[in-house]
C-alpha positions, 0 to 999 in steps of 0.5 A, spaced: 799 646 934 799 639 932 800 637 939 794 642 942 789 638 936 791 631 940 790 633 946 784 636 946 782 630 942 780 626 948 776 631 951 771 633 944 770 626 944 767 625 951 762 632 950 759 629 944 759 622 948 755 627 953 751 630 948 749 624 946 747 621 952 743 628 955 738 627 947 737 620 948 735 620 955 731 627 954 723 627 953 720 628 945 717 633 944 713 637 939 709 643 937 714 646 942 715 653 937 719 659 941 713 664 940 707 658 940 704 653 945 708 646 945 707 639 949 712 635 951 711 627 953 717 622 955 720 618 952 717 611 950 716 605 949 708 607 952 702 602 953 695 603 952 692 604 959 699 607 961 698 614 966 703 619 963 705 626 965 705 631 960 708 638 960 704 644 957 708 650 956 706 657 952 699 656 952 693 662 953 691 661 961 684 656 961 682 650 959 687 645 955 685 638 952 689 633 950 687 626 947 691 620 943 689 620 936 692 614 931 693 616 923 697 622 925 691 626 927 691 628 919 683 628 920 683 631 926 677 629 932 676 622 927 682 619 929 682 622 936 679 618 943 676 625 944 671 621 949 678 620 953 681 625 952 683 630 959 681 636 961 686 641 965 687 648 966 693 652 965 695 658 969 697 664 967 704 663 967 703 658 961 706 652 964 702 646 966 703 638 967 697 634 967 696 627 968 694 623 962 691 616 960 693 614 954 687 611 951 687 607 945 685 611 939 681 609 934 685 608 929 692 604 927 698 609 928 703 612 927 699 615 934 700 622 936 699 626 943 693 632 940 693 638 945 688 644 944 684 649 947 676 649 946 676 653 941 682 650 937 685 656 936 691 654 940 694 647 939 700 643 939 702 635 938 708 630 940 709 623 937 707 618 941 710 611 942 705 608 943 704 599 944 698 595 944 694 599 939 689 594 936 685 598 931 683 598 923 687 603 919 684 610 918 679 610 911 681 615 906 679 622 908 675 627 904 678 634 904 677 638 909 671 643 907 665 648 909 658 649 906 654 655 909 648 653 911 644 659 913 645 666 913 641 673 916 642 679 918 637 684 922 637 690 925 639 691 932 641 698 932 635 700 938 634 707 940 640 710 936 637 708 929 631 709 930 635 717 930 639 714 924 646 715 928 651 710 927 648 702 930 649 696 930 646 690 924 646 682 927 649 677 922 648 670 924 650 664 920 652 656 921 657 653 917 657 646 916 664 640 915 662 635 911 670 632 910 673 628 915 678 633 917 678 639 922 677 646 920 680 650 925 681 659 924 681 660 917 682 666 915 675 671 915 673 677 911 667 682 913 665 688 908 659 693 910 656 698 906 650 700 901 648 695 896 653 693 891 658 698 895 660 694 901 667 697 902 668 698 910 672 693 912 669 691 919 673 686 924 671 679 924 672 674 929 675 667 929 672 661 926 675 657 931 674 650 930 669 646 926 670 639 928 669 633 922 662 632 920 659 638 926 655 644 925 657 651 928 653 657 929 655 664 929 653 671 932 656 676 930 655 684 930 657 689 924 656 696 926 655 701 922 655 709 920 649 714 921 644 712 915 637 714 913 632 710 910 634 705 906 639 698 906 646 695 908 649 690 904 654 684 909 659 681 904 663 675 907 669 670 905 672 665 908 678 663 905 678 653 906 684 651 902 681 650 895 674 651 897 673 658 900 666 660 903 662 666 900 656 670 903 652 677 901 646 678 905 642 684 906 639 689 913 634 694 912 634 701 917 628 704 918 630 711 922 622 712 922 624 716 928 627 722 925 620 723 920 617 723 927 620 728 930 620 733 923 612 732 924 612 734 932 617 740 931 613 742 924 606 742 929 610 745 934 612 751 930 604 751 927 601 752 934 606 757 936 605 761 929 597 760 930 598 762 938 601 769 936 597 770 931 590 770 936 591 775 940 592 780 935 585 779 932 
């Protein structure tokens, strides 16, 4: 056995000199989850201005963006050269390379490569070694954040309400991020029902992405049951760590088209009374 262990010695040190080798010359990656989108840049050192190529791989098809930031990206589009950023679609496959031009972030590093769809809600990043950076140090960011702006809701349920069958309310609202860091996707919440019993849990879309400082719109439709007169109540929460954003807003139906059609079927049935009524006389 002890002679077996020797000679098998020489040939375990040249595989894990192989190894070694294979991860220092091997391109960094991160965000490259199994199951999630991940981007990969090659091994630096980079320079500003430099033209790289990046692999995308397991993203949605449509479009990607990719930026540099500085500070790690901890306060999202603040710390990114977004008006540098490049654009490239990705098939359905999922895998893509795209050329890239590191443009210099606005603030010191550590620098990282930000990749995202439109909407934020797939997103990846890798470290960049990046050289030639002259930019001040990020400022101290504010927690991240939303404040409900507005908020409506109307009914645009058409002819079938007009009936009371089941229709549909219109909920509108903006949402505003006064923080320095981007929101993206939290968690949404959507009750339906009578006032103060709002217990239909309706789907709610996705928040996407609030970017640092912007304001976002959103049209949502909640449908609902047959109803008669009377008023619905919309309960919503949206779950921003530590500060969670809550609303209740109220949308009246009017089904006048079902006292309408009472009054038409009760003259109908009058005329029809009177009508057998005058021959007899």
């Amino acid at each position: 056995m002890t002679a077996r262990i020797r000679a098998g010695a020489p040939l375990a040190a040249a595989v894990a000199l192989a190894l070694a080798l294979a991860l220092a010359l091997a391109p960094t990656a991160a965000g490259a989850a199994e199951d999630g989108p991940g981007v990969t840049v090659p091994a630096g050192p980079l320079r500003v201005g430099q033209r790289v190529l990046v692999d995308l791989d397991g993203w949605p098809a449509g479009t990607a963006q990719a930026e540099v930031c500085g500070n790690a990206a901890r306060r999202g589009a603040l710390d990114c050269a977004t008006g540098d950023a490049t654009h490239a679609q990705v098939p359905p496959s999922g895998r893509a390379r795209l050329p890239v031009l590191l443009a210099a972030p606005p603030v010191a590093c550590p620098c990282v490569l930000r990749v995202r769809t439109p909407t934020g809600t797939a997103a990846a990043t890798a470290a960049l070694p990046l050289a030639g950076v002259d930019a001040p140090p990020a400022a101290p960011g504010v927690p991240a954040a939303l404040t409900l702006e507005s908020v409506r809701a109307d009914d645009r349920s058409g002819p079938r309400g007009w009936f009371g069958l089941p229709g549909e309310l219109a909920l509108g609202f903006t949402l505003r991020n006064p923080g320095t860091e981007d929101v993206t996707d939290p968690p949404f919440t959507l009750l339906v029902g009578p006032p103060g019993r709002a217990r239909t849990i309706v789907a709610a879309p996705a928040v996407g992405t609030v970017a640092a400082g912007a304001t976002r719109d959103y049209r949502v439709t909640v449908p609902t049951g047959a109803a008669p007169y009377g008023r619905y109540e919309i309960d919503g929460r949206i779950e921003v760590p530590g500060r969670p954003v809550a609303f209740t807003v109220e949308a009246a139906r009017r089904p006048w088209g079902l006292p309408v059609a009472a009054a038409v079927l009760t003259a109908a049935l009058l005329l029809a009374r009177r009508g057998r009524r005058a021959p007899a006389r």
